[in-house]
N, C-alpha and C positions, 0 to 999 in steps of 0.2 A: 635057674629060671629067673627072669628080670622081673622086678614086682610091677605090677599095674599100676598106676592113678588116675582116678578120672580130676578132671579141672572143670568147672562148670565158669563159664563165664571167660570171653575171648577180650576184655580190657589189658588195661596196663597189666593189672596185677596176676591176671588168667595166664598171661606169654610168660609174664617175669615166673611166674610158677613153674611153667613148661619149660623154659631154659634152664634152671638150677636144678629141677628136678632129672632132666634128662642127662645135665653133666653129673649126678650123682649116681648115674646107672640103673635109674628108672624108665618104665616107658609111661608116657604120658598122652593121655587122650585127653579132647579139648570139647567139649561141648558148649555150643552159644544158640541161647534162643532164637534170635535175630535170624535172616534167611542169609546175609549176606556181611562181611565185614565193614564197620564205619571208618566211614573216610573226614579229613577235616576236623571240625571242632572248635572249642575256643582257647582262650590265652594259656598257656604255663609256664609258670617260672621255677624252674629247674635247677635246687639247689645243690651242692657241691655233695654231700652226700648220695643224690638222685645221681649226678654225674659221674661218682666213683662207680657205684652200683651198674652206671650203663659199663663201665669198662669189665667190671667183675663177670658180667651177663654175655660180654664181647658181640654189644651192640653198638659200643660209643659210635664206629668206624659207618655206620649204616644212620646217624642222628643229626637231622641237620636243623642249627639254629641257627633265630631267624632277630637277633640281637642289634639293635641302632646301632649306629657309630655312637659313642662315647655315653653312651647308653638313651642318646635323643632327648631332644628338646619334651621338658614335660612342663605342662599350664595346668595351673589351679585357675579356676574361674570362683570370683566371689560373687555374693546378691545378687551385683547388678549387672551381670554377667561379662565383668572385667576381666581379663587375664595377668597374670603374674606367673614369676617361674616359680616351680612344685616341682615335687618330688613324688616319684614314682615307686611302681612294686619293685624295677628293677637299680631303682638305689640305697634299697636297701645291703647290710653286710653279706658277704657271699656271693656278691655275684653272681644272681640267677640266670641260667640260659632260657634265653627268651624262644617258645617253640608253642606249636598247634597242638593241643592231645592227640591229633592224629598223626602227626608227627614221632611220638614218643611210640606210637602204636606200630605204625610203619615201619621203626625203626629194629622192633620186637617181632613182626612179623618173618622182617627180613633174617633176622637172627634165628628163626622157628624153620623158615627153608632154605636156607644157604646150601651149597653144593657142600658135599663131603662129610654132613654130620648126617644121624639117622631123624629121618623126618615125623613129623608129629603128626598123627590124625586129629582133624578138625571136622565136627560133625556140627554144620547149620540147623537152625530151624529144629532143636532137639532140648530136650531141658528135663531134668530128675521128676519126676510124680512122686517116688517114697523113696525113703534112706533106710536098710536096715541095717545095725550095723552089729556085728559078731567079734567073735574073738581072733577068727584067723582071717579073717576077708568082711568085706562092706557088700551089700547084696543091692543093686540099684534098680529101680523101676524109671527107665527109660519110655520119653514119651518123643516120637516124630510126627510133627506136625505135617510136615509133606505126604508124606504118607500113611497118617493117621494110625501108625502102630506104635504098639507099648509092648518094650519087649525087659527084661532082668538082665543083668548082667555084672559079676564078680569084680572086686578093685580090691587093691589091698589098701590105698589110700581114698578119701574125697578129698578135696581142694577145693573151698566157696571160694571163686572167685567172683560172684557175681551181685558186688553193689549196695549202696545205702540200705535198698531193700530185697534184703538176700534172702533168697527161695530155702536154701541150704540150710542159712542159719534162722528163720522161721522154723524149716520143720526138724532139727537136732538139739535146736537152741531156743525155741519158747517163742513167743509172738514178737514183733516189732513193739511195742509196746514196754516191753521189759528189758531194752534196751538201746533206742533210741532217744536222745536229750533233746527237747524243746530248746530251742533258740529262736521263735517267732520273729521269724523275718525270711523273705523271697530272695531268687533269684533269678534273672534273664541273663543269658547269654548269647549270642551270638557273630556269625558275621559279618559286616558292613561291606557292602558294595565298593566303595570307596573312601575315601582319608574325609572327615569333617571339612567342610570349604572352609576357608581363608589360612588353616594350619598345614606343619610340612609333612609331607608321606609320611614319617618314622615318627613326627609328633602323636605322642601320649597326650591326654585332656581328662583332668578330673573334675566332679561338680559335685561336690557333696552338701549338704545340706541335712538337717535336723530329723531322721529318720527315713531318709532317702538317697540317695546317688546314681550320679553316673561316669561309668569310666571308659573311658576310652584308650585301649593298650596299643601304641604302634609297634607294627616288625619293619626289618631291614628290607625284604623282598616281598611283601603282600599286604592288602587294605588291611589296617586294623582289624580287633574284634572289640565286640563293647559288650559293660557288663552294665544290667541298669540291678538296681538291691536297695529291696527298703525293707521298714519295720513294719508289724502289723501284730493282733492279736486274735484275728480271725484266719487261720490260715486254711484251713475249708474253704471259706468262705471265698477266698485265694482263685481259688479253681471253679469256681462256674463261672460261666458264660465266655463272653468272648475275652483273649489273654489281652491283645492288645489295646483295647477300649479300656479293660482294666487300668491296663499300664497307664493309659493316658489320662484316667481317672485320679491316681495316685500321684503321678508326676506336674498334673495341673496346677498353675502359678508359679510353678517351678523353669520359668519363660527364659529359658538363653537357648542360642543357637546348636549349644553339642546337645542338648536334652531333644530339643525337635528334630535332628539329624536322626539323631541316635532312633527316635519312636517310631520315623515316618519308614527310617531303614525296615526296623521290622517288622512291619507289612509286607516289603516287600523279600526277608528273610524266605528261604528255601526251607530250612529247619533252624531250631533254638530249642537250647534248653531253659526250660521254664519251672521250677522249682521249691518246694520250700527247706528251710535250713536245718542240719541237727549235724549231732555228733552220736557215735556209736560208741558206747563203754557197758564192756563186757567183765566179767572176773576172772575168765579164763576162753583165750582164742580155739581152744582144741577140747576134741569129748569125741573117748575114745578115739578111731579111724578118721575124723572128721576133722579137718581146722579150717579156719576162714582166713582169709587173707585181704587187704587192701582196706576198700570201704566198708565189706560186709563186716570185715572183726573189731576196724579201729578211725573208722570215717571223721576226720578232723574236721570238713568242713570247707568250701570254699575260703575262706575269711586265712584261711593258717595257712594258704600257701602251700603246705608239706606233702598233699595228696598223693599227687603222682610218685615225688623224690621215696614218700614213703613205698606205697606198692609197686618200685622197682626193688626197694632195697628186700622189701618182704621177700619176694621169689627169691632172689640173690639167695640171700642167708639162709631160707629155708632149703637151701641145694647143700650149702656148705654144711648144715646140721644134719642132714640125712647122712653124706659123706663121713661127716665126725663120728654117725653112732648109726651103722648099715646096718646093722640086727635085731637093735632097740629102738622103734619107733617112736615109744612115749617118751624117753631118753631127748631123742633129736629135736621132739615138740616142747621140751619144756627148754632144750637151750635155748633154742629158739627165743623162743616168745621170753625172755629173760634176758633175753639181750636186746630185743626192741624195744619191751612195753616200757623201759625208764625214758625212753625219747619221745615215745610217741605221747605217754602222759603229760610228758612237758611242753610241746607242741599244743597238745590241747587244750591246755593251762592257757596258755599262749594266744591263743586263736581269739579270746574275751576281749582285749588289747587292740589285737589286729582288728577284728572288729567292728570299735570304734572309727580305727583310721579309713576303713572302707565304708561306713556309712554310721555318724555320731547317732549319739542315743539322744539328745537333748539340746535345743537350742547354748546350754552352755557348756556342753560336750564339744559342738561346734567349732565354737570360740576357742578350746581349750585344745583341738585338734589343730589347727589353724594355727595358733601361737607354738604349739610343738616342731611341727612341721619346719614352719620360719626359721626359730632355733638351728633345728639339724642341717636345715638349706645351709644358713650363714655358714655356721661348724664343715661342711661339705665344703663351702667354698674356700676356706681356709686352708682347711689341710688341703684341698687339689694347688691353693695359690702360694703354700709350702712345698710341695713337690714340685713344681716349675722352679722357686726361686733356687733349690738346690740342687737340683737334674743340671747333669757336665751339660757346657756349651757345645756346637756344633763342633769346633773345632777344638775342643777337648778327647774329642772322642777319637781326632785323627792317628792313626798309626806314627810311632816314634820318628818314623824316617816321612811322615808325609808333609810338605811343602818347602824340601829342598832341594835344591839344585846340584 
């Protein structure tokens, strides 16, 4: 008889669950609170790891990114809201694939109902009320919101997949509280209507400033998304009233033309996320039947880049660990998480860094971003103006018998 899991939460990490676990001869049910799947979203940059993981998951072939030519003109804007060429998220090393989170979702969907493999139940508008968890099965108190009933139902595995602030691991795992890291600082995301006027469609635009920023990320085939991210020490305080008034509260005197783009866009934004920051460090992703995955177990944070790259790789491997140890559950859980938590620690190390570069702590943070950056531009320009001067000529490259007679 195939073992059950339930997966709670239909994100990246919820499908990346569902595909590893079902190539390991499990069956997988998908619960998402939500009534319907989210479409869209904002930037990600999709490192080479995320990228293997799409191949491992056999979704690469269903992933479409949405990467500039020669990775796009990117503008730092200073003070006085001058331009100069910057460097973006995507020049950094690894070369990340430029794509929507809903893109990466799309992509995991399509790989949850393709013709030919056995298909995954997905139950909307549904989410756990209690977890009990036993020795031979997990006993679940199911709640449907459409139809207002609360019914038990048997899993041999749970799967949190659902989020910064996970339902799952609140009631397995102790309050939010006892596992979520202060980083006092917000974030907005969303999509812009269109590219900032006087810049080119695939142009990137950064404006960072001494406890504040805004960014602007171009793709190949669609308007921008923009992130706006500051500091604060009230982050409560964050959340009342109106978001955008806020925003424009925070971003005032801060007078260049992508900062007013960026604010007046989101008013007329459809949806955005609107956020405050942390990280998730846990001692252990798993207890008993239960483990988390993605944000709920190991949330790096917008700032690190590694979100998404990580909760594809989480499903991935926890397929291949089930597979490695099909009779020893807690076997499969600890390779698991033994083999990610050294990257993911480091990553989040990491992320303090990153940071800075996404929005400085300090007027000489600032300055000290700004001279780095410069640095690595010039260093960039170097080594690409090394690769041209020794890349064969056109006519090197002709076939031994080409241009004679």
């Amino acid at each position: 008889m195939r073992k059950r899991a339930l997966i709670v939460g239909l994100g990246i990490a919820g499908m990346s669950a569902a595909i590893g676990l079902r190539a390991a001869g499990w069956t997988p049910v998908i619960v998402e609170r939500a009534p319907a799947r989210r479409r869209g979203g904002y930037f990600v940059g999709l490192m080479p790891e995320g990228r293997q993981a799409a191949v491992d998951l056999g979704i690469a072939e269903y992933l479409h990114t949405r990467n500039p030519a020669d990775e796009g003109a990117v503008w730092e804007l200073n003070r006085h809201g001058k331009r100069r060429p910057g460097l973006g998220f995507l020049s950094q090393p690894g070369h990340p694939a430029a794509v929507l989170r809903g893109d990466i979702e799309e992509a995991l969907w399509q790989g949850l109902t393709r013709e030919g493999v056995e298909p995954v139940e997905v139950r909307f508008g549904t989410s756990p009320a209690g977890i009990d968890d036993g020795a031979d099965a997990v006993e679940v108190l199911l709640d449907d919101a459409a139809t207002g009933a609360r019914y038990r139902e048997s899993f041999n595995l749970v799967v949190g997949a659902d989020g910064l602030r996970s339902g799952v691991r609140r009631t397995v795992f102790g309050p939010h509280e006892d596992h979520m890291t202060k980083w006092n600082a917000m974030i907005c995301a969303f999509q812009l209507p269109d590219q900032v006027p006087s810049y080119g469609a695939e142009d990137s635009v950064i404006t960072a400033r001494a406890g504040r920023a805004a960014w602007v990320f171009g793709f190949a085939d669609q308007p921008p998304t923009a992130l706006l991210t500051y500091r604060t020490t009230d982050i409560d305080g964050q959340f009342a009233g109106d978001r955008v008034e806020r925003l424009r509260t925070v971003f005032s005197g801060m007078d260049d033309p992508v900062v007013r783009y960026v604010l007046d866009s989101l008013e007329e934004a459809p949806d955005h996320l609107f956020d405050s920051v942390h990280q998730v460090k846990m001692e252990r992703w798993s207890k008993g039947r239960t483990v988390l995955v993605g944000d709920a177990a190991w949330c790096m944070n917008l700032y690190s880049g590694m979100g998404a790259t990580t909760a594809l790789q989480g499903g991935a491997e926890l397929g291949k660990a089930l597979r490695g140890h099909p009779d020893d559950l807690a076997a499969a859980l600890a390779d698991w998480e033994a083999g990610l938590r050294p990257a993911v620690r480091k990553h989040q190390r990491i992320a303090r860094v990153k940071q800075q570069m996404f929005v400085p702590s300090s007027r000489r943070a600032e300055v000290i971003r700004s001279g780095v950056l410069r640095l690595a531009r010039k260093a960039r320009d170097r080594q690409a103006a090394k690769r041209r001067a020794t890349a064969p000529r056109p006519e090197e490259q002709l076939p031994a018998t080409a241009g004679r007679s």
